[in-house]
Every structure is written in structure tokens, then in C-alpha cells.
C-alpha positions in Angstrom: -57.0 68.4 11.0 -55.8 69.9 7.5 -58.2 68.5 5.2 -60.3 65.3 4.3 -62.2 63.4 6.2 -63.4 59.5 7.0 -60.4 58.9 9.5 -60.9 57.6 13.1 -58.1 58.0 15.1 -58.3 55.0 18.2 -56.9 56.8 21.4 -56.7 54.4 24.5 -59.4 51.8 22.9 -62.0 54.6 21.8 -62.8 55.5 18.3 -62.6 59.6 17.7 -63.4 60.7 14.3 -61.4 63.2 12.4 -62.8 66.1 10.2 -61.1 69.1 9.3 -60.6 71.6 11.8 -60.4 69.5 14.8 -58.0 69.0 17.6 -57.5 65.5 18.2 -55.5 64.8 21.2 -53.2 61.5 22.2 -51.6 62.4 25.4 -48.3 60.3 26.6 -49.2 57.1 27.6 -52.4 57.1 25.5 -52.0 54.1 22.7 -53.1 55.3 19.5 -53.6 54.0 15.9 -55.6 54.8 12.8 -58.1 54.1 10.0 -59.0 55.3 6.9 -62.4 54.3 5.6 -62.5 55.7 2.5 -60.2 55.2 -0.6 -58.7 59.0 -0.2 -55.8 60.4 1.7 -56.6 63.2 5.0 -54.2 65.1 6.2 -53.1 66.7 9.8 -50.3 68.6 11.8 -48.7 66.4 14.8 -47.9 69.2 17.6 -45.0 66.9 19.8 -43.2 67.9 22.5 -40.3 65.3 21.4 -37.5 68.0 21.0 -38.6 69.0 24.7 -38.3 65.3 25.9 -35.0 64.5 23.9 -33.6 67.5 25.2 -34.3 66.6 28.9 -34.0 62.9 28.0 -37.3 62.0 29.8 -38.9 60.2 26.5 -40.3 56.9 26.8 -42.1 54.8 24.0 -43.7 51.7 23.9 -45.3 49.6 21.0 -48.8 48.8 21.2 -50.8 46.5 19.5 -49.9 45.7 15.7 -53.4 46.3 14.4 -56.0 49.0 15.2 -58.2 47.9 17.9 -61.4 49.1 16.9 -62.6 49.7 13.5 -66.1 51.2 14.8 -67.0 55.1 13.3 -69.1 56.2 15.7 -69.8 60.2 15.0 -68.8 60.7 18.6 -66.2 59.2 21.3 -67.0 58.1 24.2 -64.5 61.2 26.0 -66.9 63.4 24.0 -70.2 62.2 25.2 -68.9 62.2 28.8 -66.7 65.6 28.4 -67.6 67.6 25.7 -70.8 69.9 27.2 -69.8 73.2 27.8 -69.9 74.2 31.4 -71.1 71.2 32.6 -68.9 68.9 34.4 -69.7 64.8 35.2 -70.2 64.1 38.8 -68.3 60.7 38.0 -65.0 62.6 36.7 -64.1 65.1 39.9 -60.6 63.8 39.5 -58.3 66.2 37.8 -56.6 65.0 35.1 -52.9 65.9 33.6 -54.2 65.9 30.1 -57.7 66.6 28.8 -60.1 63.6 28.5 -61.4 65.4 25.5 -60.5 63.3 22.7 -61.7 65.9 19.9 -62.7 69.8 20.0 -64.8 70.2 17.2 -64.3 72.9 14.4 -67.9 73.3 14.5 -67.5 74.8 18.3 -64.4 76.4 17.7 -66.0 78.9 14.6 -68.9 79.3 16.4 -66.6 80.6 19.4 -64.8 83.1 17.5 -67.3 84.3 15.4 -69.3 85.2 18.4 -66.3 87.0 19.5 -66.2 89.2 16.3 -69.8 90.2 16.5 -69.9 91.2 19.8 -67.2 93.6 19.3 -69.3 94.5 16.5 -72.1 95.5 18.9 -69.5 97.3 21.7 -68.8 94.1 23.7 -64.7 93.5 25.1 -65.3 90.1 23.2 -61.6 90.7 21.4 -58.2 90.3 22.7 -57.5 93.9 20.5 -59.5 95.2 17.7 -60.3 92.7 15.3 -58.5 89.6 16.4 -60.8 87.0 18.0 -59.2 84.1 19.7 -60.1 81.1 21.9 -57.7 78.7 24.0 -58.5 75.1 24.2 -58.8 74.0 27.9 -58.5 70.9 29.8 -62.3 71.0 31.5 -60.9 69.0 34.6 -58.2 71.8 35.4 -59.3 74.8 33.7 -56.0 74.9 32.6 -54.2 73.9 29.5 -55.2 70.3 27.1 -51.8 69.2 28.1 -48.7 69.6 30.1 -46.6 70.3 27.7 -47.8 72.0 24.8 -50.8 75.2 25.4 -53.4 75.2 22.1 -54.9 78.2 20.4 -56.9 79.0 17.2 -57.1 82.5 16.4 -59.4 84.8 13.9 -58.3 88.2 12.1 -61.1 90.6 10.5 -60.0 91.8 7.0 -57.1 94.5 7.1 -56.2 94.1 10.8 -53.1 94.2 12.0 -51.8 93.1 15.1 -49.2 94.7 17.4 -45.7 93.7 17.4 -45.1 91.0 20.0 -42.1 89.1 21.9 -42.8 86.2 23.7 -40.2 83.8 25.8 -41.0 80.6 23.9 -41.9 79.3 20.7 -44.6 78.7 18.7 -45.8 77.1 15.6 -48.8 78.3 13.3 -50.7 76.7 10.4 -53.0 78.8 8.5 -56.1 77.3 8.2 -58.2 79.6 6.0 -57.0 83.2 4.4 -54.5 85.4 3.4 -52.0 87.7 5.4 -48.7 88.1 6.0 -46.2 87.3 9.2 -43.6 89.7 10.3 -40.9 88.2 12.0 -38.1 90.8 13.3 -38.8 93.0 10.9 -38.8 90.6 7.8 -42.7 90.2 6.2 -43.6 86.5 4.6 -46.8 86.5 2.8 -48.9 83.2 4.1 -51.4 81.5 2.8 -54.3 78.2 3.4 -51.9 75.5 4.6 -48.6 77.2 5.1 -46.6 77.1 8.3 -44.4 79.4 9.9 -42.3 79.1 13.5 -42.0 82.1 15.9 -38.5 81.4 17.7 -38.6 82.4 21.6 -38.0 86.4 21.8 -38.4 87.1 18.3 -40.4 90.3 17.3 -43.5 89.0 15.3 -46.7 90.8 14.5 -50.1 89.8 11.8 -51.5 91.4 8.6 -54.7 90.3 7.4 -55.2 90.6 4.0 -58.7 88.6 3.9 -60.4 87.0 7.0 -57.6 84.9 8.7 -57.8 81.9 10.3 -54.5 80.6 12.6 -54.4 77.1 14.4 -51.1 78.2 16.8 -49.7 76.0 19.4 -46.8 76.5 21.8 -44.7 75.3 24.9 -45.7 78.4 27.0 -47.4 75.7 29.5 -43.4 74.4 30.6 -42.2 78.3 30.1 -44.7 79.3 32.8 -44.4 76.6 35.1 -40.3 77.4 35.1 -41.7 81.1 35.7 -39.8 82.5 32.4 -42.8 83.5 30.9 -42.5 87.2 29.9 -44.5 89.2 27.2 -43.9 92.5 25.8 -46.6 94.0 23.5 -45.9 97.1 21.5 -42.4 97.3 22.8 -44.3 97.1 26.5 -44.2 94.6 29.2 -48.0 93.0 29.2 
């Protein structure tokens, strides 16, 4: 979620609110609608796997109902009360699932997670993924693995003045800057970013981060259908990770 807030998106009959910084999830086959209780816009970034599907032709769509089917605002979904305790799994839910039954992760958690990250690296801890770059992957909690088949979900943090390694990845990726300033260098080219701005990483293209003030990233990617095709491959600093 970009910014506002009093929207409730309705996935599969269950209310889930929307406040910025969340991941909402509506996985294929999961009817969906929304409502806006309050006289001001919100705004949020669809992640789809459509070009994936359209590609392959696998898509399927179906209407659902015309109007939303439930205008209640609970603080809380239903998938969150059952799901959303960390570590702790319900006896009644052992089936794995292909998608999360998470309907939202909360920004609350999510900065809590990564600041945590940067101040135990403060106190000596292997918290970071590299010095000064904090980051957390959002997991389906039935699998361990990723919230969906398709598309693999990641929010990441950069300290002041750090800058990351040059990467190449097999696969793309989208970021939106959340909070900050910094700068993206894609095969050798810089673009200065900014809150709300969006950039693409093309499969195989060089790319590395500047962080001019604290940076906040929301990135998400099809490495889940890369790796399951076994063409995942990394190299890091011009080395294979």
C-alpha cells in the first residue's frame, strides 16, 4: 500500500483492511473487490503475474459478484487472526497451501523486522545480508516458502551512505521506493530515486544501490517460477553466489 488509508479489500468473502505499507494478497482464484469508506482516494502497486500467464496462455478469469460482499471494517481479517502469530502454527490448518492464507502483512511487523536487523548489526550480530542492508522476505507460514507461486516478495532497508554490490540476477524484478533517497545503477547507468518512484531490473542486468538517506524498497520478482525451472543463477561482485 502506497498511501492513504480507510480501504478494505474483500478477498474470498473476508474483509482485510488496507494501510500503508502492507502487503495485501489475492491469490488466483480468490474473488476480490473493494471499498472506500472515507471521501479520499488510497493508492497501491498490483504485482501480477499476467505477462507470465499470457505468455504461457494458462490465464483464466471469471466475474464475481457485481457488488462487494461485505462492507464490514473489522481492524483484522479473519486469515489474520487465524495466521498471522509469528511461529505459531493452527492445529486446524496442517494442510499446506499454494498461496499464503495471510490476507495482510502488516507494515507495523515488517519495520519492526528490519529495524531489529540494523541494530543487531549495530551490536556485532550477522542480522544483515551485507553491511548495512537489512531485508526480510515475506513467507507463506504453511510452506515456509514463498506467499505465492508465482511471484517471491521482499521489502528491503539501506542505512545512510550504503552501497550495495553490483548484482546479476536470472529474472526480473520490480521496486517501489517506499521511503528515502538513493540512487539505482542499472548496467552502469545511475537514476536518482525517490518516495514513490519505480524502477524495473530486466533479467541479467548489472544493478547495484546508493543510499543517500535511510532507504526503504518494497521489491517483488518471478524468481519463485525461475527456481522451480532451475535457471536461477546469481552473481555478486562479478562472483557466482
Amino acid at each position: 500500500m502506497v498511501e492513504g488509508e480507510g480501504v478494505w479489500t474483500v478477498v474470498n468473502g473476508d474483509p482485510v483492511r488496507m494501510s500503508r505499507g502492507d502487503l495485501l494478497l489475492t491469490p488466483g482464484w480468490h474473488f476480490h473487490g473493494h471499498h472506500n469508506d472515507t471521501d479520499h482516494p488510497m493508492a497501491w502497486i498490483d504485482g501480477l503475474d499476467i505477462p507470465f500467464c499470457q505468455q504461457n496462455d494458462v490465464g483464466f478469469f471469471e466475474f464475481g459478484s457485481d457488488r462487494v460482499t461485505d462492507y464490514a471494517t473489522p481492524r483484522f481479517s479473519r486469515s489474520e487472526r487465524l495466521w498471522a502469530h509469528p511461529g505459531l502454527r493452527p492445529l486446524s490448518g496442517l494442510r499446506d497451501t499454494v498461496s499464503s492464507p495471510i490476507g495482510a502483512y502488516r507494515w507495523e511487523c515488517t519495520d519492526r523486522a528490519l529495524s531489529e536487523q540494523l541494530l543487531l548489526e549495530e551490536e556485532g550480530q550477522p542480522a544483515t545480508v551485507e553491511p548495512g542492508h537489512a531485508a526480510v522476505r515475506f513467507v507463506n507460514p504453511t510452506t515456509g516458502g514463498d506467499v505465492m507461486s508465482t511471484i517471491r516478495c521482499e521489502f528491503h532497508r539501506l542505512r545512510e551512505g550504503t552501497k550495495t554490490p553490483d548484482r546479476q540476477e536470472v529474472g526480473s524484478s520490480v521496486f517501489q521506493i517506499f521511503e528515502g533517497r538513493g540512487s539505482v545503477i542499472l548496467d552502469g547507468k545511475a537514476h536518482t530515486l525517490e518516495k514513490g518512484d519505480l524502477f524495473v531490473v530486466p533479467s541479467w542486468v548489472a544493478w547495484s544501490l546508493e543510499a543517500e538517506s535511510e532507504f526503504d524498497l518494497f521489491r517483488f520478482s518471478d524468481a519463485p517460477i525461475i527456481e522451480r525451472l532451475d535457471f536461477a543463477r546469481t552473481f555478486i561482485g562479478g562472483r557466482e553466489a
